[in-house]
Every structure is written in structure tokens, then in C-alpha cells.
C-alpha positions as a LaTeX table, in Angstrom:
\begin{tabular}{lrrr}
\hline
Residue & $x$ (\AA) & $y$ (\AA) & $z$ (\AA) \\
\hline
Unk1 & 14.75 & $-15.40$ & 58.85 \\
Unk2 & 17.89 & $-13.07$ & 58.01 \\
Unk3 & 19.00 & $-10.98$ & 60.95 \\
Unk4 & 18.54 & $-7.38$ & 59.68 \\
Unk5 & 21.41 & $-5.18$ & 60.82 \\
Unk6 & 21.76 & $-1.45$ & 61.23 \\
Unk7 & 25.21 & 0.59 & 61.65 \\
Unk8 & 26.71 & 2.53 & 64.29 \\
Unk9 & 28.76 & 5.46 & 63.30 \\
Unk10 & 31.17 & 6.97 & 66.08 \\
Unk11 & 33.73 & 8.92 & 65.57 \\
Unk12 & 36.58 & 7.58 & 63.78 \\
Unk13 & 34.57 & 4.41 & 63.93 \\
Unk14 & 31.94 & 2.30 & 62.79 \\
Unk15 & 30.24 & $-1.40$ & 63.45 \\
Unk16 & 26.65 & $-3.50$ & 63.02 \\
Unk17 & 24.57 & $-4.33$ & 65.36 \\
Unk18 & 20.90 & $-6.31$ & 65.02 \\
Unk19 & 18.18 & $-4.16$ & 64.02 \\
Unk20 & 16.59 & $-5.12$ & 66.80 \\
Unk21 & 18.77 & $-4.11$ & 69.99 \\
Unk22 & 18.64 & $-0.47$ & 71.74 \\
Unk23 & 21.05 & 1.84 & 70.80 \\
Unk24 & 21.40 & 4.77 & 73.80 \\
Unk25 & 24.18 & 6.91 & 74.72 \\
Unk26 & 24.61 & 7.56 & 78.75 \\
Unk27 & 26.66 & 9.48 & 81.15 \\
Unk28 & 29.78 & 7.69 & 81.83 \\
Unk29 & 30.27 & 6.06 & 84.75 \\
Unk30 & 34.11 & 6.17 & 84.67 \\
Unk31 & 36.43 & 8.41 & 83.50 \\
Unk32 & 35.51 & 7.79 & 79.65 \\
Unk33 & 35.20 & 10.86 & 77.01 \\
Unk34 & 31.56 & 8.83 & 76.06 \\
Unk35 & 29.79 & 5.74 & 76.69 \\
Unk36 & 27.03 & 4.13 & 74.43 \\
Unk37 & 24.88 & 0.68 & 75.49 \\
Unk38 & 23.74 & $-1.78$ & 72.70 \\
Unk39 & 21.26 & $-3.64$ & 74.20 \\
Unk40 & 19.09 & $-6.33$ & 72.80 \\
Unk41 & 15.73 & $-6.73$ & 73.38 \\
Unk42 & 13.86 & $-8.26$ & 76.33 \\
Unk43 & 13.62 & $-11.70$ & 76.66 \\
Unk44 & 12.34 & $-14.31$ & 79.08 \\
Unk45 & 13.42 & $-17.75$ & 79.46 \\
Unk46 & 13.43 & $-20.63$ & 81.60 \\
Unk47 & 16.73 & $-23.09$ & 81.29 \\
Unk48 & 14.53 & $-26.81$ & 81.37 \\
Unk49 & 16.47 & $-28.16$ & 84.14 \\
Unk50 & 16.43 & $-24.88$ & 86.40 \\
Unk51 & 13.64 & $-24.27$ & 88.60 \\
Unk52 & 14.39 & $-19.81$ & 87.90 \\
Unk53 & 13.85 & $-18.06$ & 84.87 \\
Unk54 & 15.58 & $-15.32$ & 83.63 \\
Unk55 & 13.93 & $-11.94$ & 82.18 \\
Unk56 & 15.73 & $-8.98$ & 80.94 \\
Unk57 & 17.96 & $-7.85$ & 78.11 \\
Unk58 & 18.98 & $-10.46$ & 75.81 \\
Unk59 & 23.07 & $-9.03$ & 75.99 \\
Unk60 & 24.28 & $-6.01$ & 76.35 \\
Unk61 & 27.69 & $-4.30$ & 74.42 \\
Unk62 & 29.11 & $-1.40$ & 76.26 \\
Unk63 & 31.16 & 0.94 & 74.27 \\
Unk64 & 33.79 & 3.35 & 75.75 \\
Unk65 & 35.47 & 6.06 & 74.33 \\
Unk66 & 38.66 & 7.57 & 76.55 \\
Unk67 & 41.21 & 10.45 & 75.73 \\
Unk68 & 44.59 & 9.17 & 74.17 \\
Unk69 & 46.65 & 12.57 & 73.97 \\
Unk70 & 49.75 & 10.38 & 74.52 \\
Unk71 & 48.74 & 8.23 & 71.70 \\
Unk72 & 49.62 & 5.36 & 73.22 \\
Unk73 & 49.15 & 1.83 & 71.42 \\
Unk74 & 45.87 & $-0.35$ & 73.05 \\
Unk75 & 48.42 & $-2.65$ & 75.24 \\
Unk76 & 49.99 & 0.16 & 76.44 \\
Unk77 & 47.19 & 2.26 & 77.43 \\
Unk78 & 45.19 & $-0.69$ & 78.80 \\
Unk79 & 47.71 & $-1.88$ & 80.84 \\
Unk80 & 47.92 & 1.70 & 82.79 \\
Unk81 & 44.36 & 1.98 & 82.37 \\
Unk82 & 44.12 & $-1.35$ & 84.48 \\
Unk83 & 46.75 & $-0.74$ & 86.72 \\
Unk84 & 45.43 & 2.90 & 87.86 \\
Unk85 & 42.15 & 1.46 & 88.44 \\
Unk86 & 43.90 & $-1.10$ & 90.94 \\
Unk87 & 45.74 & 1.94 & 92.79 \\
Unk88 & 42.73 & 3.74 & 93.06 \\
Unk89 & 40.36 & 1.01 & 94.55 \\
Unk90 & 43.29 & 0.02 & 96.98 \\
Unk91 & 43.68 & 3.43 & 97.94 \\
Unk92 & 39.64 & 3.91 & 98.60 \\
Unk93 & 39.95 & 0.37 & 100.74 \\
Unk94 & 37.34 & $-0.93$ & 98.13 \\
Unk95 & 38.01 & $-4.31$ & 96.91 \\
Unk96 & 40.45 & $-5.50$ & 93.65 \\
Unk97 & 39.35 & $-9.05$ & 93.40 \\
Unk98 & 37.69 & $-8.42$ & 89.99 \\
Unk99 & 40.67 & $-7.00$ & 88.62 \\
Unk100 & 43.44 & $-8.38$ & 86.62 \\
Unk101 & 45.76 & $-7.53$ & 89.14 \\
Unk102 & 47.96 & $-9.47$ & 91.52 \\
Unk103 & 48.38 & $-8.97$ & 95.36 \\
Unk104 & 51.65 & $-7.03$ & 94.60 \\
Unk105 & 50.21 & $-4.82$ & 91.47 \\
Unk106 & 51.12 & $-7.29$ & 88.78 \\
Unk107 & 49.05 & $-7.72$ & 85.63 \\
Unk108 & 47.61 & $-11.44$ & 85.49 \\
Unk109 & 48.91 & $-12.50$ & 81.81 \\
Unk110 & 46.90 & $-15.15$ & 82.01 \\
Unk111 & 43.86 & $-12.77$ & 82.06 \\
Unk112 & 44.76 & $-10.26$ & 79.00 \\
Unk113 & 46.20 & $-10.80$ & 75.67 \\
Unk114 & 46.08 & $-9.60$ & 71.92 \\
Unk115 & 43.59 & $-9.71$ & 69.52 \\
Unk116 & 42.66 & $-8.09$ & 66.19 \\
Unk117 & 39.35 & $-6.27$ & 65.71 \\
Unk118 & 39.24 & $-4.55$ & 62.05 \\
Unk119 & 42.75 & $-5.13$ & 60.87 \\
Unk120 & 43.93 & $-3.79$ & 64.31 \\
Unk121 & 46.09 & $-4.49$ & 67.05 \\
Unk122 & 43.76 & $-4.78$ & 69.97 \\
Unk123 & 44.33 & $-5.64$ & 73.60 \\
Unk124 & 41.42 & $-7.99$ & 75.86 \\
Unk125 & 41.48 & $-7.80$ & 79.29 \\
Unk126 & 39.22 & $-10.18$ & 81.49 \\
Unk127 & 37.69 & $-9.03$ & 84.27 \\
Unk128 & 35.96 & $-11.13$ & 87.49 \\
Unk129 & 32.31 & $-10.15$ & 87.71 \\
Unk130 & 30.89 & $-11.93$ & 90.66 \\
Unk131 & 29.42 & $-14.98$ & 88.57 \\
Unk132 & 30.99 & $-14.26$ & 85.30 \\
Unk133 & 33.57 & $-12.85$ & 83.43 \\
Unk134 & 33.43 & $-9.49$ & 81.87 \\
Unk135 & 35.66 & $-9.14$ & 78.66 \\
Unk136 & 37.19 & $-5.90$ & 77.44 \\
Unk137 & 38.47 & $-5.10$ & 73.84 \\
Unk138 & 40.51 & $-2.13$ & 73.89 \\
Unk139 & 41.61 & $-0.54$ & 70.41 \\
Unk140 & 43.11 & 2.65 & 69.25 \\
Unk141 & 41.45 & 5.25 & 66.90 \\
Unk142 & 43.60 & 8.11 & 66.10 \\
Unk143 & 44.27 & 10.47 & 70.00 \\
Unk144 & 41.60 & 7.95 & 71.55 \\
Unk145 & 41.07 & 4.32 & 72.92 \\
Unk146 & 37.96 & 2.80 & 72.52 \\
Unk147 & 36.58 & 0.32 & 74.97 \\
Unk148 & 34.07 & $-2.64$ & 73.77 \\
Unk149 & 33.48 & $-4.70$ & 76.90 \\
Unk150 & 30.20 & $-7.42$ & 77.87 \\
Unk151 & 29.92 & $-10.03$ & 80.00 \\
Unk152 & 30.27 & $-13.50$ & 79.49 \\
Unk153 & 27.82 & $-15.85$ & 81.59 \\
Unk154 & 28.84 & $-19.28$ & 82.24 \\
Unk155 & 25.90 & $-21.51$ & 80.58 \\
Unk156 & 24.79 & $-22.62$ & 84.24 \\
Unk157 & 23.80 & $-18.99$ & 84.91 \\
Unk158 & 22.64 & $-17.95$ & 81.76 \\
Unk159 & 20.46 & $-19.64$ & 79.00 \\
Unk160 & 21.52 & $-17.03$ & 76.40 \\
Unk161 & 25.49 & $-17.68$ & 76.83 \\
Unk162 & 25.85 & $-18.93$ & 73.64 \\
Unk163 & 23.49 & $-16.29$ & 71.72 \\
Unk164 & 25.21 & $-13.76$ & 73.65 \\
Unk165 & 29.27 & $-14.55$ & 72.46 \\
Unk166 & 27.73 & $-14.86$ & 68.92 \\
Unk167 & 26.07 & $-11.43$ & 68.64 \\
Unk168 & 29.33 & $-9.97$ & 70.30 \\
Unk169 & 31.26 & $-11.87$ & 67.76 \\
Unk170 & 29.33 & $-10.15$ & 65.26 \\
Unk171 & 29.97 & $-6.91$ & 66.27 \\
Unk172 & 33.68 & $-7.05$ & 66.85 \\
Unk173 & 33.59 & $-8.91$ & 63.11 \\
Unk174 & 32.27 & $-5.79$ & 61.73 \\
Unk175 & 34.17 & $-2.92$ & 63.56 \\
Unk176 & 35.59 & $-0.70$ & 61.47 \\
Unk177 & 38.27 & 1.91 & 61.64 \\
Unk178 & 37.52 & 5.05 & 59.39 \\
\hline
\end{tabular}
């Protein structure tokens, strides 16, 4: 069967998602202007050589929107973005480990790098995420930077891996920029 898709229009943006995934807009939980989940449906499944199963969302796309007044490019603004972040949870003794960022306050370059999502420059930044990695897109739409981050599971951890990088594929293939 065809996977059915619908469309997401933000502002200043648009992209498809499967028909079949949750679409919900939440409270931010960091400084962003909005956040929106795409979540896919419920799923349970047992890996055949595991003795634990795994129930809950199929993946899950987070979506970001942040204030650019400076109108800085994605690299730009996600480098600051990444560094502040660092400051801040140094300052607040919490730890930095799943950051980018070296000892010192260095960027890792071997953990960001450029990309292109609709014709545009865009910027990824990997993050550490206890057992996986979580991957961040960041992009530029007119006096804003929009953030599409998800986590990647190693195949050990998660059956889905694979389905999961696809459908994320698929939505970062069909971003657009009004």
C-alpha cells in the first residue's frame, strides 16, 4: 500500500508527513518562539533475538521555531545557539556531556556540519542522548531559525532504526521554504 501523506503548513514553511502520525503543538520546553511534535503511531515490537519488547511511538520529529532578529545564517546561529546552551548548563553545575562541546568550550566539528534541506543552506548538529544520538537540522526562514531535530537509535536498541531515518528522510525531502 501507498503511504498517504498530509502537509504541514508553518509559517514561512511547509513539509509532509504520513497521514498517519500525530500532529500537536506544545509549550516549549526551551527558549523556542513554538514547538510542534510529529509523532507516529503506536507500535509494539519485539527484536527476535532480544528477550524486551518495545511499545510506544513509532518516531517522533520535533520542530522548533526560535527568534532570528539578527538574521543570522543557520551555522551562525546554531553555533551560538549551541555554545550558550553549554555556558548555561556549566554555569547551573548540570552536566555538558551531551553537547557538542569540548572541555574548553570548543565546538566538536566532528559532530556538526552542512546540509541542504529545500534548496537551503542548513546546519546539523549531533547531540549525545544517553543511548543514542539526537540529530538537529537547523535552517533559516526569513527573521527566524527553525529547528527539526529526532533521535537516532542504534539498531541494538531499537527495532524501528531503520523505519525511523526513512520517515525523517522523508520529511526533510519535502521541506519547503515559502
Amino acid at each position: 500500500a501507498a503511504l498517504s501523506l498530509q502537509t504541514y503548513d508553518g509559517p514561512g514553511f511547509s513539509f509532509q508527513y504520513p497521514s498517519n502520525a500525530q500532529v500537536e503543538t506544545v509549550e516549549p520546553e526551551v527558549a523556542a518562539a513554538s514547538e510542534l511534535h510529529v509523532t507516529g503511531p503506536v507500535v509494539w515490537v519485539k527484536p527476535g533475538d532480544a528477550d524486551w519488547p518495545y511499545n510506544g511511538e513509532a518516531y517522533e520529529l520535533i520542530v522548533r521555531t526560535f527568534e532570528n532578529p539578527e538574521r543570522l545564517d543557520a551555522e551562525s546561529w546554531a553555533r551560538e545557539y549551541v555554545v550558550e546552551r553549554w555556558e548555561k548548563a556549566k554555569e547551573q553545575s548540570r552536566p555538558t556531556g551531551s553537547l557538542p562541546v569540548t572541555e574548553d568550550g570548543t565546538i566538536r566539528e566532528d559532530w556538526v556540519g552542512h546540509y541542504e534541506v529545500a534548496d537551503e543552506p542548513a546546519f546539523w548538529v549531533r547531540y549525545f542522548w544517553f543511548d543514542s544520538s539526537y540529530w538537529a537540522f537547523y535552517l533559516t526562514v526569513e527573521n527566524r531559525v527553525l529547528e527539526m531535530s529526532f533521535r537516532i537509535w542504534p539498531l541494538a536498541n531499537q527495532p524501528l532504526a531503520v523505519v525511523q531515518q526513512d520517515v525523517y528522510a522523508l520529511i526533510l525531502d519535502t521541506f519547503q521554504v515559502d
